[in-house]
N, CA, C and O atoms as a GROMACS GRO file, in nm:
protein
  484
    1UNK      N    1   2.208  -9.894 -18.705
    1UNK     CA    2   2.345  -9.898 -18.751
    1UNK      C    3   2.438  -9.824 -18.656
    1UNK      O    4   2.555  -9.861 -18.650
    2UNK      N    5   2.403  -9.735 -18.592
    2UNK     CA    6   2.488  -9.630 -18.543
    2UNK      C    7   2.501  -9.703 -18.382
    2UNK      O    8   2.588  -9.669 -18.302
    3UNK      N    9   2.404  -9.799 -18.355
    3UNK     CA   10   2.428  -9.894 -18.226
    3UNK      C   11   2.560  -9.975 -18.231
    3UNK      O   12   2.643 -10.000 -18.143
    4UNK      N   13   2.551 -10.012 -18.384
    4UNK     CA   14   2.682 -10.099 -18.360
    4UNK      C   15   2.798 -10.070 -18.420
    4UNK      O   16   2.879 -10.149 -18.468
    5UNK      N   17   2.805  -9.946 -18.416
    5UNK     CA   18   2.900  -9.863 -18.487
    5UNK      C   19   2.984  -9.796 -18.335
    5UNK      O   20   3.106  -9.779 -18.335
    6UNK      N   21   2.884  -9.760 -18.197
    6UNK     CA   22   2.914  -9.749 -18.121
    6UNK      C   23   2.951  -9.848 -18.024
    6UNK      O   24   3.042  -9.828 -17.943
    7UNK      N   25   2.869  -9.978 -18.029
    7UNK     CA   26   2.954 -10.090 -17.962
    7UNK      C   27   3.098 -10.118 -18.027
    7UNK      O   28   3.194 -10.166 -17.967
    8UNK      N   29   3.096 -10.087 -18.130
    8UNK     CA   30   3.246 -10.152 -18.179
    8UNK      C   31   3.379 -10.049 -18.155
    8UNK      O   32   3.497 -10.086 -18.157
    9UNK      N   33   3.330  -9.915 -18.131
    9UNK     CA   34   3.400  -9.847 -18.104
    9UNK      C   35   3.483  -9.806 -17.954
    9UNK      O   36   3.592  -9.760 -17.921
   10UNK      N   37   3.315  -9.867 -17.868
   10UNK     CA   38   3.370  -9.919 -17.736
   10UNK      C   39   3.464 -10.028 -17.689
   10UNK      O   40   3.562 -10.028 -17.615
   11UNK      N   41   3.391 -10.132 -17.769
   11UNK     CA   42   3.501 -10.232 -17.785
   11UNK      C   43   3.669 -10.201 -17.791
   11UNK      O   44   3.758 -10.232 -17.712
   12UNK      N   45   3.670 -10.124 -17.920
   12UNK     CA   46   3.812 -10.079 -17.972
   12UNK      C   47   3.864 -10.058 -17.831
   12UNK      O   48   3.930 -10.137 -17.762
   13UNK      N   49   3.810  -9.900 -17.796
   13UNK     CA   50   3.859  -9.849 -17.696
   13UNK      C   51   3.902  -9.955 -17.555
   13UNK      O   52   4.016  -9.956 -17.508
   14UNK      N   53   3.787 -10.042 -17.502
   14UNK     CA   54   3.806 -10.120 -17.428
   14UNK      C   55   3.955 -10.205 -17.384
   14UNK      O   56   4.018 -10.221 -17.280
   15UNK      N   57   3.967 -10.240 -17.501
   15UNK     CA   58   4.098 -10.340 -17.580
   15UNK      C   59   4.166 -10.218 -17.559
   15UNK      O   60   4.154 -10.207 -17.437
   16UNK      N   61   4.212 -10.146 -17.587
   16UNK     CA   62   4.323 -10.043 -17.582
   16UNK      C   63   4.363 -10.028 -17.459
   16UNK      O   64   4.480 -10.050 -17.426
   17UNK      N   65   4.274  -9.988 -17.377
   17UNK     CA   66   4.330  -9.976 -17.225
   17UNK      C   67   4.399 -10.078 -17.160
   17UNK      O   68   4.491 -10.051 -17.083
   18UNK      N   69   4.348 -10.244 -17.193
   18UNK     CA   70   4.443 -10.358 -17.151
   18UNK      C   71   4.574 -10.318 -17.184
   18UNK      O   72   4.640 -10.313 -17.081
   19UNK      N   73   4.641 -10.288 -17.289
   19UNK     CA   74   4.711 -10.251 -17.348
   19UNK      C   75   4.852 -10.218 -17.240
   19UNK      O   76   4.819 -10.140 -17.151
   20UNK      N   77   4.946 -10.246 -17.235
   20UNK     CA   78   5.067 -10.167 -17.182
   20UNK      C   79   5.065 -10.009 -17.126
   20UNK      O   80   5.049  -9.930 -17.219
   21UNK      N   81   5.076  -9.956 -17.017
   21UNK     CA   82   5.075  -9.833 -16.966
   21UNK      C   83   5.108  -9.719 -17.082
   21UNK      O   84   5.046  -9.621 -17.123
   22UNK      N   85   5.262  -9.791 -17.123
   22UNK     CA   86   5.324  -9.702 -17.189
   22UNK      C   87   5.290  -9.713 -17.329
   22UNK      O   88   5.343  -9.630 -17.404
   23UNK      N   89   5.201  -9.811 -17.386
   23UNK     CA   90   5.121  -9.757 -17.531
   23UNK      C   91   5.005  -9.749 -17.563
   23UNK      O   92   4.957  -9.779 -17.672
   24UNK      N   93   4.912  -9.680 -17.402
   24UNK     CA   94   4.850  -9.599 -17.417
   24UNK      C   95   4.786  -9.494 -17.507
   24UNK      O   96   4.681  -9.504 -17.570
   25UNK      N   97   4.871  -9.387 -17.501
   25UNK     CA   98   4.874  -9.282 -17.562
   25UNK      C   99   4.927  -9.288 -17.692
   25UNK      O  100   4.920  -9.187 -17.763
   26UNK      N  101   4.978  -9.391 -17.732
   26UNK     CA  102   5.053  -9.429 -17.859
   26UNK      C  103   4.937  -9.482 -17.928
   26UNK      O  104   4.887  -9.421 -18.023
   27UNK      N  105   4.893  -9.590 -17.886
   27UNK     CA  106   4.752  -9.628 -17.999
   27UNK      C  107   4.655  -9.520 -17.961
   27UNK      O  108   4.624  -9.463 -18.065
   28UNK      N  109   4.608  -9.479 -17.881
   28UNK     CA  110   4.507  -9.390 -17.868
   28UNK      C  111   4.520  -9.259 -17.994
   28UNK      O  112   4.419  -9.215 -18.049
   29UNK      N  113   4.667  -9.206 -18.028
   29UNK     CA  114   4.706  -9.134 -18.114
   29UNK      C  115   4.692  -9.212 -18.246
   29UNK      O  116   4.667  -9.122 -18.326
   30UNK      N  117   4.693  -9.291 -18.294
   30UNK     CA  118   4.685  -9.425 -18.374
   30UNK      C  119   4.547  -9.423 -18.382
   30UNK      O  120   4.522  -9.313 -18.432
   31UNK      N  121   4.491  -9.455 -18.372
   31UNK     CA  122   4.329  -9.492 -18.370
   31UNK      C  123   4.225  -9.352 -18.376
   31UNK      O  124   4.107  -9.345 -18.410
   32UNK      N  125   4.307  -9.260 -18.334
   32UNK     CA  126   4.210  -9.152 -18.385
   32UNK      C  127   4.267  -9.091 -18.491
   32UNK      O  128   4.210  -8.996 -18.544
   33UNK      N  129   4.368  -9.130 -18.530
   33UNK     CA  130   4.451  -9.076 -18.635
   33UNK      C  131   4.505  -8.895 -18.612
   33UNK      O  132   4.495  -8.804 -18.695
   34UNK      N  133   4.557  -8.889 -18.485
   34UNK     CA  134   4.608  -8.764 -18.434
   34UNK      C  135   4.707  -8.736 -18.406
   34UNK      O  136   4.759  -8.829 -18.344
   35UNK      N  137   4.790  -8.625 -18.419
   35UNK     CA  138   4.944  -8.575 -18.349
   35UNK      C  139   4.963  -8.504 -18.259
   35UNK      O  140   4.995  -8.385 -18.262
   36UNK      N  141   4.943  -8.577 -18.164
   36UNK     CA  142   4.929  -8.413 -18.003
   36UNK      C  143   5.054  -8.432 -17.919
   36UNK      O  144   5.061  -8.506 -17.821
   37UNK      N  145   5.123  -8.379 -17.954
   37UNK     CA  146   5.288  -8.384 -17.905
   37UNK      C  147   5.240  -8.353 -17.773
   37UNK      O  148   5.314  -8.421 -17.701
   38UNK      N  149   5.142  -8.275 -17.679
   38UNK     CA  150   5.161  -8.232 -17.563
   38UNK      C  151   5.057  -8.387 -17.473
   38UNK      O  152   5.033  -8.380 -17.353
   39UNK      N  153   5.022  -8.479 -17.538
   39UNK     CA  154   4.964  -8.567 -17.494
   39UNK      C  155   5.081  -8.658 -17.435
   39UNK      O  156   5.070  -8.724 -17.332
   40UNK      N  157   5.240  -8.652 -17.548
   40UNK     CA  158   5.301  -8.694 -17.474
   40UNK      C  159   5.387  -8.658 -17.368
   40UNK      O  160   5.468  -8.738 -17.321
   41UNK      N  161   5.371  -8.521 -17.318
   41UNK     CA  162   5.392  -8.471 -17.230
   41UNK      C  163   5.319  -8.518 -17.106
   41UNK      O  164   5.383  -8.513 -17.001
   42UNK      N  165   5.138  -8.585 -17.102
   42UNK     CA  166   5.091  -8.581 -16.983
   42UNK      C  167   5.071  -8.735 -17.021
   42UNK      O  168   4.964  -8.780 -16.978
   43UNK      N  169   5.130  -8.803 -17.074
   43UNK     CA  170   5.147  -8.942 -17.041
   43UNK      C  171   5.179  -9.031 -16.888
   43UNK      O  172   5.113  -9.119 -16.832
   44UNK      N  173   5.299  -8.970 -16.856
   44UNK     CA  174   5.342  -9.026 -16.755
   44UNK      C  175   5.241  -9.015 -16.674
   44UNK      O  176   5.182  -9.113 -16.629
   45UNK      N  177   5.208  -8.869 -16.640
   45UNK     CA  178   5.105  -8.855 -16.553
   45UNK      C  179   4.999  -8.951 -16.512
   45UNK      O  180   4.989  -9.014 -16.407
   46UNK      N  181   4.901  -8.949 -16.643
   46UNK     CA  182   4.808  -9.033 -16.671
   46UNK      C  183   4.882  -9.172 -16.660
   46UNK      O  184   4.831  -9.227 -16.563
   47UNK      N  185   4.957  -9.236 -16.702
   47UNK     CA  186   5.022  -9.371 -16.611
   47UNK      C  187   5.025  -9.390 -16.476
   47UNK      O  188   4.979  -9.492 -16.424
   48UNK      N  189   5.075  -9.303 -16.416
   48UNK     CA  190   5.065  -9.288 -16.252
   48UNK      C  191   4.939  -9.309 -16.205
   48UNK      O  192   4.900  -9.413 -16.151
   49UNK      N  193   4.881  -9.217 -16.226
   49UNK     CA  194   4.695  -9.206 -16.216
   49UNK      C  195   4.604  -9.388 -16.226
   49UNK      O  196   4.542  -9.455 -16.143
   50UNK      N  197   4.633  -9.404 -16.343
   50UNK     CA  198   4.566  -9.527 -16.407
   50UNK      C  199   4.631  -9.621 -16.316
   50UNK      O  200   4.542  -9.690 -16.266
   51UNK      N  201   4.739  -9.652 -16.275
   51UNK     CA  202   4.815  -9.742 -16.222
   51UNK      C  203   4.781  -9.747 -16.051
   51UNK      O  204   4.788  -9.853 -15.988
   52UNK      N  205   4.745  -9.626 -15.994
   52UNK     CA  206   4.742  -9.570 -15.906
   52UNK      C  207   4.587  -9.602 -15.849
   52UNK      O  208   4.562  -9.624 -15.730
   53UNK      N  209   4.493  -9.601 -15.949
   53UNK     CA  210   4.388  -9.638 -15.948
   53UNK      C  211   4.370  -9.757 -15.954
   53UNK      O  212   4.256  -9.770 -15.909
   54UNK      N  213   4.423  -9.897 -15.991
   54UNK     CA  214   4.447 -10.024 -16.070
   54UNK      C  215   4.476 -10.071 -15.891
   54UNK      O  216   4.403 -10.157 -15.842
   55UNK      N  217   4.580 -10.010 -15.811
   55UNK     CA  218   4.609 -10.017 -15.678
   55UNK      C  219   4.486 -10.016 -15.611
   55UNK      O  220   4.478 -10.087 -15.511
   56UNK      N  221   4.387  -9.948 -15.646
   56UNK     CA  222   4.251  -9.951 -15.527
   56UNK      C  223   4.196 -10.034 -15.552
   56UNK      O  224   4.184 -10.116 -15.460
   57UNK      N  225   4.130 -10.065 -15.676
   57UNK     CA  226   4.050 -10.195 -15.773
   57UNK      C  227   4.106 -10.322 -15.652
   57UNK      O  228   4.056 -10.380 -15.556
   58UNK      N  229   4.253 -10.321 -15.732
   58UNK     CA  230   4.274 -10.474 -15.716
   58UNK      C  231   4.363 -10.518 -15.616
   58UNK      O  232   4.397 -10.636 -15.622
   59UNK      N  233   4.431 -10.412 -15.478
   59UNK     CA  234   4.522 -10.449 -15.388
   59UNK      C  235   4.493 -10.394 -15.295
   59UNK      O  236   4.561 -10.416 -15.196
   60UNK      N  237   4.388 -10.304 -15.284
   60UNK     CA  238   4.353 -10.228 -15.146
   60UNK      C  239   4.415 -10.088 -15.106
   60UNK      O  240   4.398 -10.021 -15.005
   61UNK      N  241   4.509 -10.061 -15.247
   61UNK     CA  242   4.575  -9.892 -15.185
   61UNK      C  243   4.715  -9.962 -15.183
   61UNK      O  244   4.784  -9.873 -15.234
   62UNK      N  245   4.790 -10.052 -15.159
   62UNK     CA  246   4.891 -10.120 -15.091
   62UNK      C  247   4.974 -10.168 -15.237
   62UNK      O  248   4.962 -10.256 -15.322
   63UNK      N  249   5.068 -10.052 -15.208
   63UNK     CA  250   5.179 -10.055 -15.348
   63UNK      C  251   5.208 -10.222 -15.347
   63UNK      O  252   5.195 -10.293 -15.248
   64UNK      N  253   5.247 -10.263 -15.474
   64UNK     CA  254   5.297 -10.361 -15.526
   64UNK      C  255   5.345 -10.372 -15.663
   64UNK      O  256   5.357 -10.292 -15.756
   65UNK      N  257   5.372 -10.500 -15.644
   65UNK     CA  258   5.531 -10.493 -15.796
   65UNK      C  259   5.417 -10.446 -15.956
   65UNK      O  260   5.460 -10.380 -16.051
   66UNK      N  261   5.337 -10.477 -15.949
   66UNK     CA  262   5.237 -10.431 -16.083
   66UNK      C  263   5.270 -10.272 -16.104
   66UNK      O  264   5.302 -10.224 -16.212
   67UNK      N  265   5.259 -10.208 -15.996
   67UNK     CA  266   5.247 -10.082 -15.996
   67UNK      C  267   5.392 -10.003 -15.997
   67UNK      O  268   5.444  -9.908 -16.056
   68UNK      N  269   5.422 -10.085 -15.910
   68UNK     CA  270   5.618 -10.012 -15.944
   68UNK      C  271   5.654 -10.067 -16.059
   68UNK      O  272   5.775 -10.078 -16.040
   69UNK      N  273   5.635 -10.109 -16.163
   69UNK     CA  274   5.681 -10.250 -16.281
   69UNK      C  275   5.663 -10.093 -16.334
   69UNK      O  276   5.744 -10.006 -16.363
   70UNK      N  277   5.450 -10.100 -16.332
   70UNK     CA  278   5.419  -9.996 -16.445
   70UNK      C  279   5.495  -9.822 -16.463
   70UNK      O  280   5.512  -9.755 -16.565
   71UNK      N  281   5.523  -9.795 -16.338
   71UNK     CA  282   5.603  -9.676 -16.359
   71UNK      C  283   5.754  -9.683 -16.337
   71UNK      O  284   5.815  -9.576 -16.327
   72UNK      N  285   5.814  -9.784 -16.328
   72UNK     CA  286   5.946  -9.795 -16.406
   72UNK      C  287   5.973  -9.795 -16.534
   72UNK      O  288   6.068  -9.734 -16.583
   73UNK      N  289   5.855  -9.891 -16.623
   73UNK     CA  290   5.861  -9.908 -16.708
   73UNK      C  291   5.794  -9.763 -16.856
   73UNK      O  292   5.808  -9.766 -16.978
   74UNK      N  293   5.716  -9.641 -16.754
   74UNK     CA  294   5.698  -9.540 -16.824
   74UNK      C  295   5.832  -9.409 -16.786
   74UNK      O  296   5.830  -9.288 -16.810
   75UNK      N  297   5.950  -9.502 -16.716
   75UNK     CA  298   6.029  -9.411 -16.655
   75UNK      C  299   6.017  -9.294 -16.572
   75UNK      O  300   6.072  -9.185 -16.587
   76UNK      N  301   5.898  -9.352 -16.438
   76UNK     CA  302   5.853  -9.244 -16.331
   76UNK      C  303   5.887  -9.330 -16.198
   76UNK      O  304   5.853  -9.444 -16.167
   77UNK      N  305   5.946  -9.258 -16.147
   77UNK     CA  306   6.017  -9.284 -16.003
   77UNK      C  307   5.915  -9.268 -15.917
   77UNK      O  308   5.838  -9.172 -15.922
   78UNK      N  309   5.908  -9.364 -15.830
   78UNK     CA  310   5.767  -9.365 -15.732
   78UNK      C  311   5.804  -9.323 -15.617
   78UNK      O  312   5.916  -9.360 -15.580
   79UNK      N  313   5.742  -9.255 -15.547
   79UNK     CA  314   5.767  -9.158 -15.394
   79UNK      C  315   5.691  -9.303 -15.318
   79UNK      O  316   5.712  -9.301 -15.196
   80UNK      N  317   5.601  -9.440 -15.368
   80UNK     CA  318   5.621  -9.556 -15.277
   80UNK      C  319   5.720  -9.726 -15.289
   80UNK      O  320   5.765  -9.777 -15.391
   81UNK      N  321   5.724  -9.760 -15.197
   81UNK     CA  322   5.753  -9.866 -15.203
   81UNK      C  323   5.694  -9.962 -15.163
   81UNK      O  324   5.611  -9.940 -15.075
   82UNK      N  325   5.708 -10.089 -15.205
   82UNK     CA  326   5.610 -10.226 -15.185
   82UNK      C  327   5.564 -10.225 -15.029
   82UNK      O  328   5.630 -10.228 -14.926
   83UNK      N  329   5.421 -10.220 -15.055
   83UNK     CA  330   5.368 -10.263 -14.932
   83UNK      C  331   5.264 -10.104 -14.853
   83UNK      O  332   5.172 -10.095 -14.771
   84UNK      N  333   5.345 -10.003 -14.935
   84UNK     CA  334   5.286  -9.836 -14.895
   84UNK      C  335   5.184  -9.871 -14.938
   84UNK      O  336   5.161  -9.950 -15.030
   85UNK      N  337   5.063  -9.769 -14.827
   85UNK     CA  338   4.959  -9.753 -14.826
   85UNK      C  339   4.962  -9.621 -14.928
   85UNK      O  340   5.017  -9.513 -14.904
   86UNK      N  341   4.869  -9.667 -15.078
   86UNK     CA  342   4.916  -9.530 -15.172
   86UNK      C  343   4.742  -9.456 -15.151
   86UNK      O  344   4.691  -9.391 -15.242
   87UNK      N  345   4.682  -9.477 -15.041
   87UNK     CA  346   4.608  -9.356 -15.080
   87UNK      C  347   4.588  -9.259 -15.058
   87UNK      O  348   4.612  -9.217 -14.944
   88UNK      N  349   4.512  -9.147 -15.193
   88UNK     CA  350   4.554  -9.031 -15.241
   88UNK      C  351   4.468  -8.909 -15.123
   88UNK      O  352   4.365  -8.917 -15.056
   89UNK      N  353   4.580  -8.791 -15.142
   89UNK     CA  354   4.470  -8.693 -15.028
   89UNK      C  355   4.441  -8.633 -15.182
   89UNK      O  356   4.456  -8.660 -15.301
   90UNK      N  357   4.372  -8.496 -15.058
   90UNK     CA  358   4.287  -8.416 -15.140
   90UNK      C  359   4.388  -8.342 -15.274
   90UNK      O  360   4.353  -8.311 -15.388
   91UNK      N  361   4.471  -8.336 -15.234
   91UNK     CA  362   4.556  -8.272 -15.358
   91UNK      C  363   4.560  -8.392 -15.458
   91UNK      O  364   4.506  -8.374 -15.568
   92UNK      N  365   4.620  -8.517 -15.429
   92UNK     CA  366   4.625  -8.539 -15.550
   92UNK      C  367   4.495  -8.608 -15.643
   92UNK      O  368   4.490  -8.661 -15.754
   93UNK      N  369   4.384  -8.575 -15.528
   93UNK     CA  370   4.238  -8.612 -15.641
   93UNK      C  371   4.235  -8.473 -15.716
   93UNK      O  372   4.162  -8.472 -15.815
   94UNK      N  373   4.308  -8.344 -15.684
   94UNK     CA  374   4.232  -8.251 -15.779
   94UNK      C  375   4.328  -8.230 -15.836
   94UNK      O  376   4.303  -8.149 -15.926
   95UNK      N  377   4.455  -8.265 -15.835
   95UNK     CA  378   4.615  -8.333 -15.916
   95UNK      C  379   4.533  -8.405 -16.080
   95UNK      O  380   4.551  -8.374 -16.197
   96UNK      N  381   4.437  -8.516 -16.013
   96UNK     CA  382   4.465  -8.598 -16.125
   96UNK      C  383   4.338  -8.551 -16.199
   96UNK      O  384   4.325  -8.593 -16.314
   97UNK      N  385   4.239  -8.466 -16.146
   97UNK     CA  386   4.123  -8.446 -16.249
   97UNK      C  387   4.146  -8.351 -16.311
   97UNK      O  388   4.071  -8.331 -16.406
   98UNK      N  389   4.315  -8.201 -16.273
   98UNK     CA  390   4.327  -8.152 -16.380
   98UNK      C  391   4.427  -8.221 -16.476
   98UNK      O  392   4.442  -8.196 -16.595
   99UNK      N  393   4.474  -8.287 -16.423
   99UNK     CA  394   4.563  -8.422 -16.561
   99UNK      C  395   4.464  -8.473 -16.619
   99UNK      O  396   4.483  -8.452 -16.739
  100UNK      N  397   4.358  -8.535 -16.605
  100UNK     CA  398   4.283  -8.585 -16.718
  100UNK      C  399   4.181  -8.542 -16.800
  100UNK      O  400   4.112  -8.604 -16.880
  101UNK      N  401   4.183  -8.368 -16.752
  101UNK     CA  402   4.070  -8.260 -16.766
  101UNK      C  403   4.194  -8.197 -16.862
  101UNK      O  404   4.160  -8.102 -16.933
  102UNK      N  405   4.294  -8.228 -16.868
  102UNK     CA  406   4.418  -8.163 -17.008
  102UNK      C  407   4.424  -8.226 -17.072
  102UNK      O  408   4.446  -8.178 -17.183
  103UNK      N  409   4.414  -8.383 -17.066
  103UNK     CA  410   4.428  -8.512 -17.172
  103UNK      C  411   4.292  -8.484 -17.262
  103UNK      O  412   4.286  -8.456 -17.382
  104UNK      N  413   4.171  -8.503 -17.155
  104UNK     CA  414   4.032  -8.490 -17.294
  104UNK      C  415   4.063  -8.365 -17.390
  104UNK      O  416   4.037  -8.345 -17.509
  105UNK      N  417   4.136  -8.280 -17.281
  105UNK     CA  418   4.096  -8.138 -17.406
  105UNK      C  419   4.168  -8.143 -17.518
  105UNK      O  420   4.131  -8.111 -17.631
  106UNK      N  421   4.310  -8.198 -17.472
  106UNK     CA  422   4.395  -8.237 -17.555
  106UNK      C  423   4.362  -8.324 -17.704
  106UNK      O  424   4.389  -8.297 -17.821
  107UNK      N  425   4.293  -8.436 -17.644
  107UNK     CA  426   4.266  -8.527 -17.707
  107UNK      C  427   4.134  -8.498 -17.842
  107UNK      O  428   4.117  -8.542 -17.956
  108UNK      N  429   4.049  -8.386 -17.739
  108UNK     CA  430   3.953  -8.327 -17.830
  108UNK      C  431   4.011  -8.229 -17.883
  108UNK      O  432   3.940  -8.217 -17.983
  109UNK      N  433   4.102  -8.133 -17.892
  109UNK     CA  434   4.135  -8.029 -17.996
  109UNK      C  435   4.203  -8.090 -18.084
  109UNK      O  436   4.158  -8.086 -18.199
  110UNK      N  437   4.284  -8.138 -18.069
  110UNK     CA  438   4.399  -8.263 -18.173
  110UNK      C  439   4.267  -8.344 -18.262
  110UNK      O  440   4.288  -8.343 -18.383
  111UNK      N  441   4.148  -8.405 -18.224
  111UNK     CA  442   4.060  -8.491 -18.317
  111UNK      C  443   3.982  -8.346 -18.412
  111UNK      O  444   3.946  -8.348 -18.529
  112UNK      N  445   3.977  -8.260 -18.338
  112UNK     CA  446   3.856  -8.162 -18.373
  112UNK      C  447   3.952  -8.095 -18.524
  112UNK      O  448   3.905  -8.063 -18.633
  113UNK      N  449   4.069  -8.090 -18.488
  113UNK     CA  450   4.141  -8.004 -18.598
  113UNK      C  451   4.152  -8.107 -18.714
  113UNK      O  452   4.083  -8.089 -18.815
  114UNK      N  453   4.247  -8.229 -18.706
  114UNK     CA  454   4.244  -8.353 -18.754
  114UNK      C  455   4.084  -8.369 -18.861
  114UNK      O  456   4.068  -8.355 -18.982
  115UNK      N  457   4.003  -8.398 -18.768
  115UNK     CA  458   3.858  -8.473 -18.786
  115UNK      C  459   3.759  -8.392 -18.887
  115UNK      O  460   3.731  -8.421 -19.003
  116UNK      N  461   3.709  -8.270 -18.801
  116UNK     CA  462   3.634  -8.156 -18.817
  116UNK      C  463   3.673  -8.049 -18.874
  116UNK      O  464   3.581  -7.976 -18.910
  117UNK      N  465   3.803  -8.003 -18.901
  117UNK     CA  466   3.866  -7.845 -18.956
  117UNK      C  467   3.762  -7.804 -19.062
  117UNK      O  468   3.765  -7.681 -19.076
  118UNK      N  469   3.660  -7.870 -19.149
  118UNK     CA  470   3.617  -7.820 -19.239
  118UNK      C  471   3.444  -7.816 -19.125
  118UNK      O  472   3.342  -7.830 -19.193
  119UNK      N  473   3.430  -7.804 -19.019
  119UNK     CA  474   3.288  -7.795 -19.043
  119UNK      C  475   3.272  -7.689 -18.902
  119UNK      O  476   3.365  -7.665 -18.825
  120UNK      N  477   3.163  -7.647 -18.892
  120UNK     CA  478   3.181  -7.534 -18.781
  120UNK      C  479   3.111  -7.641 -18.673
  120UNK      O  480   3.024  -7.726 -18.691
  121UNK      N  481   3.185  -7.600 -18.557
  121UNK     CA  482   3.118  -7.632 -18.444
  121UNK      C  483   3.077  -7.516 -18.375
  121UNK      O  484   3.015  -7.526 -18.269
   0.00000   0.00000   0.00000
């Protein structure tokens, strides 16, 4: 039971990430049933990042309209323009693993209080 309790939950998650940049963090708050006001603080971030990454996958590093669309549309002004070679130095790989090393924690203290308040961890 607990197999497909975890496929379906992957699933969920899966489907969520297709999802629009900017409602992200909106269903993700939704679906765990949580209020982490400072999650929407590192939203943008994590848009940049995800989008930024989406650039290596599927264009080679080499800004394009997907990627300027997605951070216009989370209202983040891009330091590239169509055609920039966006890849990242060493700062901003350890840029984005403490942005997403604040989102899990985030994401886990907000479920843990929410979820767990009655049981000791």
């Amino acid at each position: 039971m607990s197999d497909l309790v975890e496929q379906a939950a992957m699933r969920e998650v899966n489907q969520l990430m297709y999802q629009k940049p900017e409602n992200y963090m909106k269903a993700l708050c939704k679906l765990l049933s949580i209020n982490a006001p400072d999650i929407n603080d590192l939203s943008p971030h994590y848009i940049e990042i995800k989008a930024r990454r989406d650039l290596a996958i599927h264009n080679g590093w080499i800004c394009n309209e997907v990627y300027l669309r997605k951070l216009s549309d989370a209202k983040i002004e891009s330091k590239f323009v169509l055609g920039d070679f966006t890849v990242p130095d060493e700062f901003y790989y350890g840029y984005s693993v403490h942005i997403i090393q604040r989102l899990a924690d985030t994401i886990y203290e907000a479920s843990k209080t929410t979820h767990f308040s009655k049981i000791q961890i």
